[in-house]
C-alpha positions in Angstrom: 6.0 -3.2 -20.2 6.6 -6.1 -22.4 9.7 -7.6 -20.7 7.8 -7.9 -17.7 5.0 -9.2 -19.1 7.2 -11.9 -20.9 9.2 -12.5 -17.4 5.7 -13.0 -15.5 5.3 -15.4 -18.3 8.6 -17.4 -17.9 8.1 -17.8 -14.3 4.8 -19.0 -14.3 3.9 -18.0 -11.1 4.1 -14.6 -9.2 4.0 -14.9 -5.5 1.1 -12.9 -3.7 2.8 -11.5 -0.3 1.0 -9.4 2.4 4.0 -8.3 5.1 2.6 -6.5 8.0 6.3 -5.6 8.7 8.5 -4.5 6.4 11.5 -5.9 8.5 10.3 -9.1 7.0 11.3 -7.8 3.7 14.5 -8.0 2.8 15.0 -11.6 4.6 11.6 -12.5 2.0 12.8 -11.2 -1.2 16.2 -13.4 -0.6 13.9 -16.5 -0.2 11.9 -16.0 -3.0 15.4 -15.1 -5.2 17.1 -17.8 -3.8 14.2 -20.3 -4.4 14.8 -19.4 -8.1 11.4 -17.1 -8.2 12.9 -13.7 -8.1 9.2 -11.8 -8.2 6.4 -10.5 -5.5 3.5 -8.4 -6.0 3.5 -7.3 -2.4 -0.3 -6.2 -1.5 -1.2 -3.0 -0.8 -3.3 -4.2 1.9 -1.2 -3.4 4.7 0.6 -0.3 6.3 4.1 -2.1 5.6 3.8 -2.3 2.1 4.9 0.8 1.0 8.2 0.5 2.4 8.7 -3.4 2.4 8.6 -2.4 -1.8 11.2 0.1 -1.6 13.5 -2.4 0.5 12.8 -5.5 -1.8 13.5 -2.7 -4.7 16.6 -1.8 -3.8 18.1 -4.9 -2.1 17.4 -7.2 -4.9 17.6 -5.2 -8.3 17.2 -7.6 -10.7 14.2 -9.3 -8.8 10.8 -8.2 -10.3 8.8 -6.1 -7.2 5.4 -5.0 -8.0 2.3 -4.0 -6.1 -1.2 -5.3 -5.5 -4.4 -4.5 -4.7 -4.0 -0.8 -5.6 -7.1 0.6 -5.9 -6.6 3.9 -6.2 -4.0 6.1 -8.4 -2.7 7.8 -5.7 -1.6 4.5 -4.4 0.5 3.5 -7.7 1.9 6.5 -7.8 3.2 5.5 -4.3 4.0 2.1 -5.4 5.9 2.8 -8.3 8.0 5.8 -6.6 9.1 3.4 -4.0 10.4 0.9 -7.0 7.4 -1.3 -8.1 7.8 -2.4 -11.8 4.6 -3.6 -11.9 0.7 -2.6 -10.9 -2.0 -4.9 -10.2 -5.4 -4.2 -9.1 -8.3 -6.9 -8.2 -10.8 -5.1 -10.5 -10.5 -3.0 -13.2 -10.3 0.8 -12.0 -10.2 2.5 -15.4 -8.3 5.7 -13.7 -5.6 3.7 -12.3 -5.2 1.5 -16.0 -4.8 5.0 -17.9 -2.4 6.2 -15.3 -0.3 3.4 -16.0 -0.8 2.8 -19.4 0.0 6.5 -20.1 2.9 6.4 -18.1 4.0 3.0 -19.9 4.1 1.1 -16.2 2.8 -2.2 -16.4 -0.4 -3.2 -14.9 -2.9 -6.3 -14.7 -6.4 -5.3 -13.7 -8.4 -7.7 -12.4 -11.5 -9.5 -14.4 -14.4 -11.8 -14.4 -16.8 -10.9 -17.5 -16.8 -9.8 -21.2 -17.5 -6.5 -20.6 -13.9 -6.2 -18.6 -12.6 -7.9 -20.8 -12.8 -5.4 -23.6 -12.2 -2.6 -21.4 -9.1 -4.1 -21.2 -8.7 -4.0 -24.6 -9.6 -0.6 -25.6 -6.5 0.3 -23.4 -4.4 -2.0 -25.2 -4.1 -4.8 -22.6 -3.3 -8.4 -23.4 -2.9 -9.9 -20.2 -5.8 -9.5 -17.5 -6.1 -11.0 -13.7 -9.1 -13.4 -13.3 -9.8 -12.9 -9.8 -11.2 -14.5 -7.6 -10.1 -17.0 -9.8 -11.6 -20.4 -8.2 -14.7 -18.4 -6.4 -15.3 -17.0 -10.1 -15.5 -20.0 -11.7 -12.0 -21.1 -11.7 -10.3 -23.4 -15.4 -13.7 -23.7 -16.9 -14.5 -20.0 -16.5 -11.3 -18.7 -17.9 -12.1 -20.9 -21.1 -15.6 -19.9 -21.5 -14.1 -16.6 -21.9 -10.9 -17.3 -23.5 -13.5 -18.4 -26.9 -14.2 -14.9 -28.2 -11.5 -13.4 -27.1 -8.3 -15.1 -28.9 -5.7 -12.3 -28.0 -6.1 -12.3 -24.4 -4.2 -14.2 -21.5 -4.9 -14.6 -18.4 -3.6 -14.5 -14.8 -6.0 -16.2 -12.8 -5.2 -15.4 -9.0 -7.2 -16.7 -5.6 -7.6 -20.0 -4.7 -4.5 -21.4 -6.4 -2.5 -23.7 -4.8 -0.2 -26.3 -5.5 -2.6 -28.5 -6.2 -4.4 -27.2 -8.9 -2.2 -24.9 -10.5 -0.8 -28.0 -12.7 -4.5 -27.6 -14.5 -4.0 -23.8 -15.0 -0.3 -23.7 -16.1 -1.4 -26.6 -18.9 -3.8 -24.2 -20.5 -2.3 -22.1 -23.2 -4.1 -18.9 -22.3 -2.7 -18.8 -18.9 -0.1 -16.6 -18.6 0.8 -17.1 -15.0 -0.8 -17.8 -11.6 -0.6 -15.7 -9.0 -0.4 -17.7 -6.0 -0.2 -16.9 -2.1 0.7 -20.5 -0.8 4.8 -19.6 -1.6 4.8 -17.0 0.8 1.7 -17.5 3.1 1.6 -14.3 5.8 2.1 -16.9 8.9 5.4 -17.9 7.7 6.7 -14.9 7.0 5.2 -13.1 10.1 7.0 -16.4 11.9 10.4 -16.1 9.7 10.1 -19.5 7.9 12.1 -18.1 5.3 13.3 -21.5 4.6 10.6 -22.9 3.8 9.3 -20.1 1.6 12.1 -20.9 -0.1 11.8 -24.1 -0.5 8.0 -23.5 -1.6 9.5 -21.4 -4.5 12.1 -23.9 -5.7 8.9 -25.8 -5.9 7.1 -23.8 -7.8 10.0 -23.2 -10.3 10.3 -27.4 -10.6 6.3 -27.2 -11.4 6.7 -25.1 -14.0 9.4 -26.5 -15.8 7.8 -29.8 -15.9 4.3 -28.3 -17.5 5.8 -25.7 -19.7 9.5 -27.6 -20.9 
């Protein structure tokens, strides 16, 4: 759980993807590896996911594939049999967190007050999801909450784009940003693979210049 954690952190940003086709899968996770940002939590949103997971999985072994949006156990369970190293959910769903946690699979629930906050801490959790990050309140949010809670990082995710993410990446309690502009669904619904990869390579140089 901790090497992932600390890769998340490395990279700096993890690439939201929704594929409504899991064709589209193997040709993404060679962007995204290629473009130096060898990572996707893939949404459980659509039909496709599922299996675009196991592809990306097994394809590109050494590239961290997680899930998100899982809302329910029974849908980690899926995720992580299919090869997901990662859970993440957009609020915190206390059955899905002990699943993981007891079955040492790492997972980042999703956020926005104190009270989740310590949830989050009676199992253990050091890293949380802000979400809907810039709807929520975005930077100044984060660091309202960030005061009393000095042992907890944050991944803020919705709303970030190139544009801002500079502000987020320069605060020390951001772990990473999640991020869906790499890999927006149009482009890879229209097989712009290139410039998905060329987003990423992006995203690598942005991060590298903030965090040195």
């Amino acid at each position: 759980m901790v090497d992932v954690l600390q890769k998340f952190h490395e990279l700096g940003v993890v690439p939201v993807v929704v594929l409504d086709d899991a064709k589209d899968a193997e040709a993404l996770g060679k962007a995204l590896c290629d473009g130096g940002l060898p990572v996707a939590e893939v949404t459980f949103r659509t039909a496709a996911a599922e299996e675009s997971i196991r592809i990306m999985a097994s394809k590109f072994p050494d590239m961290l594939v997680g899930a998100g949006t899982v809302l329910t156990v029974d849908q980690a369970k899926r995720a992580v049999a299919a090869g997901a190293k990662f859970i993440v959910s957009p609020g915190f769903n206390a059955k899905v967190v002990k699943y993981c946690v007891d079955n040492k699979i790492p997972v980042t629930p999703g956020i926005q007050t104190p009270t989740e906050i310590e949830m989050a801490l009676e199992f253990g959790l050091k890293v949380v999801k802000f979400f809907p990050a810039e709807a929520a309140g975005g930077l100044k949010m984060i660091k309202a909450l960030a005061g009393p809670y000095v042992n907890t990082y944050f991944m803020p995710t919705g709303g970030i784009n190139l544009k801002n993410a500079p502000d987020y990446l320069s605060y020390e309690k951001i772990w990473a940003v999640g991020g869906s502009w790499i890999a927006k669904k149009d482009d890879i619904s229209a097989g712009n693979f290139e410039k998905i990869k060329l987003n990423a390579e992006e995203a690598v140089a942005l991060v590298k210049a903030i965090r040195p």
